[in-house]
Structures are given as C-alpha cells and as structure tokens.
C-alpha positions as CSV (number, residue, x, y, z in Angstrom):
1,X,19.9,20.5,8.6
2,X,20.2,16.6,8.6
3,X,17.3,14.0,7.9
4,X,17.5,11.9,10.4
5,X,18.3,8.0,8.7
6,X,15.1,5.5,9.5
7,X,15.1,1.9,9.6
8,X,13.5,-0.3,6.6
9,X,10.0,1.2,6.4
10,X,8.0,-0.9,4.1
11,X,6.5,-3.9,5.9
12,X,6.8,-7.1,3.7
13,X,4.1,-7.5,1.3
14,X,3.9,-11.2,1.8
15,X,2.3,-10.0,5.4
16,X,-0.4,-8.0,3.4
17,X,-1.1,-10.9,0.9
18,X,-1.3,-13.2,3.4
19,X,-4.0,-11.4,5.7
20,X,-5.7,-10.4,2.2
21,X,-6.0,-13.8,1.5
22,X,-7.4,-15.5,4.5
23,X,-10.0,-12.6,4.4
24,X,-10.9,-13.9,1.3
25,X,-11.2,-17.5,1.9
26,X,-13.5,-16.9,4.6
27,X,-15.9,-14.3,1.9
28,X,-15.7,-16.3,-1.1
29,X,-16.8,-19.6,0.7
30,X,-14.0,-21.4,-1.9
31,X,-12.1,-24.4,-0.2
32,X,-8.7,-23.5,-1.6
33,X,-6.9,-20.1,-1.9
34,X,-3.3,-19.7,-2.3
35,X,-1.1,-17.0,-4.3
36,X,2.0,-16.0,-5.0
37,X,4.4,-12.3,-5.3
38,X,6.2,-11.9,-8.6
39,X,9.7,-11.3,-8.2
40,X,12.3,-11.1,-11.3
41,X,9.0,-11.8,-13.7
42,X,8.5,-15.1,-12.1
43,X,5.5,-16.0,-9.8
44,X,6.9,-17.3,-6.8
45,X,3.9,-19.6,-4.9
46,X,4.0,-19.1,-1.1
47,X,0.3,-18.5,1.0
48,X,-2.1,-21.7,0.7
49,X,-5.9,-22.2,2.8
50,X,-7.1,-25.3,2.4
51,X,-4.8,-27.4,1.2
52,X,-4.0,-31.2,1.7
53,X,-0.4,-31.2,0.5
54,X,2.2,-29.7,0.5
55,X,2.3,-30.3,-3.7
56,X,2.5,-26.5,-4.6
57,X,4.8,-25.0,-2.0
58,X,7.8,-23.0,-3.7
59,X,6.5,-23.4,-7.4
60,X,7.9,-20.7,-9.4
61,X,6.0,-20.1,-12.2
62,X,7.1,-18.4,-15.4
63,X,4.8,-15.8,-17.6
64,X,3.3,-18.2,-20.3
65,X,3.4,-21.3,-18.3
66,X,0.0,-22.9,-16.7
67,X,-2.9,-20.7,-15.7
68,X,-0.9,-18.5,-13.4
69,X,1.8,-17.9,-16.1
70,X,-0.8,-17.0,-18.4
71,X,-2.4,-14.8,-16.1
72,X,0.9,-12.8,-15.5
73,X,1.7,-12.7,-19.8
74,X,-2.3,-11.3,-20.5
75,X,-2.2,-8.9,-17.1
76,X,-6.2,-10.5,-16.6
77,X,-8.3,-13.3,-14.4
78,X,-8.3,-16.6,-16.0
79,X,-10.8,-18.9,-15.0
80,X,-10.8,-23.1,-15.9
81,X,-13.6,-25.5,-14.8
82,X,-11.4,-28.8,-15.3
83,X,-7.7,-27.6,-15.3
84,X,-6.3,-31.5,-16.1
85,X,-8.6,-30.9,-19.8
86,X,-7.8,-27.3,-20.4
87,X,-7.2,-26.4,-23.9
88,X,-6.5,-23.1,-23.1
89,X,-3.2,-23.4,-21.0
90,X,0.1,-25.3,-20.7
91,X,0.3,-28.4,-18.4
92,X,3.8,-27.8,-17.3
93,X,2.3,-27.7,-13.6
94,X,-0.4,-30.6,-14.0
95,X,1.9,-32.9,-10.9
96,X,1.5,-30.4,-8.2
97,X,-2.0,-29.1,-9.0
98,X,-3.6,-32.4,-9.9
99,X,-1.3,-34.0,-7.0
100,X,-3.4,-31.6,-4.5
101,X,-7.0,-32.1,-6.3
102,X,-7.7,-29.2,-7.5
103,X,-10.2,-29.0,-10.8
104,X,-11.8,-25.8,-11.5
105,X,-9.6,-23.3,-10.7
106,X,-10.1,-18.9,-10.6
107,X,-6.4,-16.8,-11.6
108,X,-6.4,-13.1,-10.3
109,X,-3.7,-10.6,-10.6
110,X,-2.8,-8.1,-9.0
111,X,-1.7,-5.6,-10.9
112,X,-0.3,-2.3,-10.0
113,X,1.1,0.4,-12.8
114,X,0.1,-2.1,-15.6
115,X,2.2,-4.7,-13.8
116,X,1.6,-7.8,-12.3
117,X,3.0,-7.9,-8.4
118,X,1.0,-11.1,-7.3
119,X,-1.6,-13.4,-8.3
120,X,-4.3,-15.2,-6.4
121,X,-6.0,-18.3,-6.8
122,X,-9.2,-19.8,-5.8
123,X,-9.8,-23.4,-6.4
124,X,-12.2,-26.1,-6.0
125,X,-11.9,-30.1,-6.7
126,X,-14.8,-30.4,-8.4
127,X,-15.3,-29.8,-11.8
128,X,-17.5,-26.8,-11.9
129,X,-17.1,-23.0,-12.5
130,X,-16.3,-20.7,-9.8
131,X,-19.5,-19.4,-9.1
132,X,-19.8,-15.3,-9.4
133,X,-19.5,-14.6,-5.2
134,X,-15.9,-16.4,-5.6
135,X,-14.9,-13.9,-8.6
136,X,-16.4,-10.5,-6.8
137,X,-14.4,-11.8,-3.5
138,X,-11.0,-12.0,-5.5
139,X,-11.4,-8.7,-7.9
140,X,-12.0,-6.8,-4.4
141,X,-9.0,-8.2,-2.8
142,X,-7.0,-7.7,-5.8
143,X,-8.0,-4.0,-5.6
144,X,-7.2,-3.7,-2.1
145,X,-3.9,-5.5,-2.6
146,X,-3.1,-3.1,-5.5
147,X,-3.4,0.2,-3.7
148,X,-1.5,-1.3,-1.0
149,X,0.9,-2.7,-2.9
150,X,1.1,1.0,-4.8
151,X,1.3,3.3,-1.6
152,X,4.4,1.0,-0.9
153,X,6.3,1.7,-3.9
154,X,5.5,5.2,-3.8
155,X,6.6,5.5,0.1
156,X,9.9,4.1,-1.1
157,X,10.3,6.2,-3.7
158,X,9.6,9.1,-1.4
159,X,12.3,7.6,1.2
160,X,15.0,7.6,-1.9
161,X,14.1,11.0,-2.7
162,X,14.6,12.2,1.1
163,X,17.8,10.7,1.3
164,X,19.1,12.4,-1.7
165,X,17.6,15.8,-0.4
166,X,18.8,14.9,3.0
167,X,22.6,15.8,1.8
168,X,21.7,19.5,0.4
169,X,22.0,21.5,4.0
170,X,19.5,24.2,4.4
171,X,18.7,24.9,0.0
172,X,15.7,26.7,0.3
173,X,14.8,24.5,-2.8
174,X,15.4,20.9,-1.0
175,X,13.6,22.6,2.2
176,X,10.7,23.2,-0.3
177,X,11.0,19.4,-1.5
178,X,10.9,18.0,2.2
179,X,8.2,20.2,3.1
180,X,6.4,18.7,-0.1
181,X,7.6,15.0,0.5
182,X,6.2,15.5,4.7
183,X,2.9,16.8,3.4
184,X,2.1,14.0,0.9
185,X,3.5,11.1,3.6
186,X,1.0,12.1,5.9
187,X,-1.2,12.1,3.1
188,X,-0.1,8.4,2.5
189,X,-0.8,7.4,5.7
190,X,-4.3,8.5,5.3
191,X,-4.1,6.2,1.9
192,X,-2.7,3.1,3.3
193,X,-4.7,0.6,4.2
194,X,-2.1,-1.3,6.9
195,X,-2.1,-0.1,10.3
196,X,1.2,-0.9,11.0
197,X,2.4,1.3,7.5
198,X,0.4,4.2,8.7
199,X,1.9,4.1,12.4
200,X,5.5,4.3,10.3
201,X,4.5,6.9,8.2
202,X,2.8,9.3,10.6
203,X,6.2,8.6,12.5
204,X,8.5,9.2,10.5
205,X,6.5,12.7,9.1
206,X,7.3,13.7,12.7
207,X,10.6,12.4,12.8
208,X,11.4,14.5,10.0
209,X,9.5,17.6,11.5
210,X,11.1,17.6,14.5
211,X,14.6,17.0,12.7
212,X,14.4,20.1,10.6
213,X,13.1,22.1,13.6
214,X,15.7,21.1,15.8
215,X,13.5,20.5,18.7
216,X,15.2,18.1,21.5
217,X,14.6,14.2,20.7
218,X,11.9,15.2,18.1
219,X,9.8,16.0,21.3
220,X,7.1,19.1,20.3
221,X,6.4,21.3,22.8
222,X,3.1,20.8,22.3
223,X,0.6,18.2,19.5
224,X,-2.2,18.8,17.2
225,X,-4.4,16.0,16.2
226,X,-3.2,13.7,12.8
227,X,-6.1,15.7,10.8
228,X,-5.1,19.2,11.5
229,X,-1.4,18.5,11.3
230,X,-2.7,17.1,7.5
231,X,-4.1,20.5,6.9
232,X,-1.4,22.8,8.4
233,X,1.4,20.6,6.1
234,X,-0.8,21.7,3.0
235,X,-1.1,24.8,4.1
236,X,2.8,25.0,5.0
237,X,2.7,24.8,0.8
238,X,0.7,27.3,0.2
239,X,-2.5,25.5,-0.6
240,X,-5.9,27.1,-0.4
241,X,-8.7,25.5,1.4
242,X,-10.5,24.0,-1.7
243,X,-6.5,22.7,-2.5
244,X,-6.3,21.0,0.7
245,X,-10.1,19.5,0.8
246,X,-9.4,18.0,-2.8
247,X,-6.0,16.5,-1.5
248,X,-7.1,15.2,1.4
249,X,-10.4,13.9,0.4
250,X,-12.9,16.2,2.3
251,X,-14.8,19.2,2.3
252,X,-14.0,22.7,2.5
253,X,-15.4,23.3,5.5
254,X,-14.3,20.1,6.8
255,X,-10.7,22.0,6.1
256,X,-11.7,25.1,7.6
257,X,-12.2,23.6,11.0
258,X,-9.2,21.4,11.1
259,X,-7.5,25.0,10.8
260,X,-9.9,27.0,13.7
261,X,-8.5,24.6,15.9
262,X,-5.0,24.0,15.1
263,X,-4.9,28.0,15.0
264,X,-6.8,28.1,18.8
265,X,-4.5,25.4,20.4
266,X,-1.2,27.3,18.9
267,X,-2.6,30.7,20.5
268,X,-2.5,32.3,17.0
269,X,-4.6,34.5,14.5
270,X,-3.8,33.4,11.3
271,X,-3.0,30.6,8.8
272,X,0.4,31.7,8.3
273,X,1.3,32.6,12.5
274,X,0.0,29.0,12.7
275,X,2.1,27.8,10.1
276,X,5.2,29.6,11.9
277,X,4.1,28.2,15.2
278,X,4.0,24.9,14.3
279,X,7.3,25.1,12.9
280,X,8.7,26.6,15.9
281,X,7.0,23.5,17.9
282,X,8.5,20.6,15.9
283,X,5.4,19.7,14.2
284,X,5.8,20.7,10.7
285,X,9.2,20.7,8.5
C-alpha cells in the first residue's frame, strides 16, 4: 500500500484573516481595521479597511514594542483612547500610526495553544474609547480565527504523520494509524470553518480511501453521503454509537440512522458487513 502524495493542503491564512476581517469592519461599525500574522515572533502588518495611507504597510512589529508588541508579550486585548499620550506603551511606531490618524486604538490577538498567530486592530481618529460593540466584534473574530487557525496546524500535523506512515507497507499497526488519521480528517472537515479547507479535506480522506483500497483512479463503485461516511470511519475503529455521537457532535440516534442507511445502500445486515463493504468500495481505508 502507498499514500498517494497531495499537493500543499493548507490554504494561506492570510486569505482567512483577510475575509475575517472585512467581516468585521462591516459588524463593528469602526472606520479602521487592519492586522497582522506573526511569523518568527514578529508581527508582520498586512490587511488594512479604511485607511488613508499607505503609513502602516509592512510594519513589523516586535513583542514589547507599541500596542501590538505589547499585545503579542501579555497574550491579551489592549485598548488606548489617545495612542500619541499613552503611558502605557512604547512610541516606537508613533510616525506610521499618527501619520495615518489614528487616536483611540483596540489590540486583539489571536491566540491559538497559548500563542499568538495574529493580531487585529480596530481604530478610530478620534479620541474616544472603542465602544463595547467594537470589542464583542473583535473577541468573536478572534475566536473564529483561532479555531481556524488550530484545525490548520493540526491538518498539517496529520499530513506529516501520513507521510511517515505512508512508507510502512501494509503494518497492520500503520493501517490502524491511517484508518485513525482518515476518520479524524473527516472529522476536521466538519470542524473547519473554510469551505475551500473542507472541500481538501473531504478529498483527500477519499483520496486516501480509495488508495488503500486499490480501486481504479480512486473511483468507488458506488457513494454514501459525507455524514454516514463520518460514522462508518468511526465505526471502522471500533467505536460504539454513543463514541461516535460524542465525536461527531450529535446524538445517538442521530448516529443510528446515518448507519440504517449507509448499511441499506451497501445491501448489508450489519455494522461490521458495512464496514467490509465499504472497504471493498473505496470509501473507507
């Protein structure tokens, strides 16, 4: 058995942020957004809304310096209602943000594993707190951006395991391990939040089906809906119906039906003939 290689599966995050962001802009009612991904501990500014110049394009920002480096240091929002009087940050960025206007200013991370991945801003050039709308808007999109950001890291780290398990032939233990890893990628897919992502990893969970069951050009003989494939991989596993329902977020007898009628389109009698039909089909590992 071979795992079949795939192409680079995780869609940039800058893509997410930015689509998180105008979403925002438009919620919050704030007249300035713009944020930044952290990469090599460093905030790296690259989505603005709203503004005039183009002051704050490519600041990199390091933990401890102005609001945003703060923000990244203390892992928490940081809010100022006059940023060029602040006593409560550094001013090594007072030229680009007082070049583009901006006075009271709201600092969000994004924080993922204890970690900051990105921070967002709201802003306004007036000298008045952020009102409590603005701060709801940006917690929620932080959130959102977080669990995102989260089912990314742990697709890749699924994709590095495959690889590695990809070069152990027909182990009954790596079998076990890609049955596991097919299973909890579908689950993923339920997870993720971008359409694109779960498109991928519904894909590539068939992909891989199809590549350990040898069937031609990973065509099935026949499909099952997305939901009762989800259950039939958890039962593949050996997972009981109340399993399955707590893995996949619904109820038991939610579970229980998915299976009736995966088992009545395969033409079989039991969970474990529909588990061996599947197989047989291409659709599970």
């Amino acid at each position: 058995m071979s795992v079949v290689s795939s192409p680079l599966l995780r869609p940039r995050d800058g893509d997410a942020l930015r689509l998180e962001l105008r979403r925002t802009a438009a919620q919050a009612q704030v007249p300035v957004v713009f944020a930044g991904q952290v990469q090599n501990n460093d905030l790296h500014l690259s989505e603005f809304f709203g503004t005039r110049t183009n002051n704050l394009a490519g600041v990199v920002v390091p933990p401890r310096a102005g609001l945003g480096g703060r923000v990244l240091s203390e892992g928490r929002t940081v809010t100022v209602a006059d940023y060029g009087r602040s006593s409560s940050i550094t001013h090594h960025f007072d030229r680009p943000v007082l070049g583009e206007g901006l006075r009271s200013i709201l600092a969000v991370p994004v924080m993922v594993g204890g970690v900051a991945r990105a921070v967002l801003y709201g802003a306004a050039r007036e000298c008045a707190p952020l009102g409590e709308r603005a701060v709801h808007a940006f917690a929620q999109t932080a959130s959102r951006l977080a669990n995102e950001i989260a089912v990314r890291d742990e697709v890749d780290r699924r994709m590095a395991m495959l690889t590695h398990l990809g070069q152990s032939g027909h182990d009954p233990v790596a079998t076990a391990h890609i049955r596991e890893v097919h299973a909890e990628l579908r689950t993923l897919a339920r997870d993720a939040g971008d359409e694109q992502l779960q498109r991928r990893l519904r894909g590539l969970s068939e992909r891989l089906a199809a590549a350990m069951g040898g069937t031609e050009k990973g065509r099935p003989e026949m499909t099952l809906s997305s939901r009762e494939t989800d259950v039939l991989s958890y039962v593949a596993l050996g997972c009981s119906n109340a399993e399955i329902a707590r893995r996949l977020s619904v109820g038991t007898e939610t579970v229980k039906s998915y299976l009736r009628s995966a088992m009545s389109k395969l033409d079989v009698h039991s969970r474990h003939e529909a588990v061996v039909a599947a197989r047989k089909s291409g659709l599970l590992p």
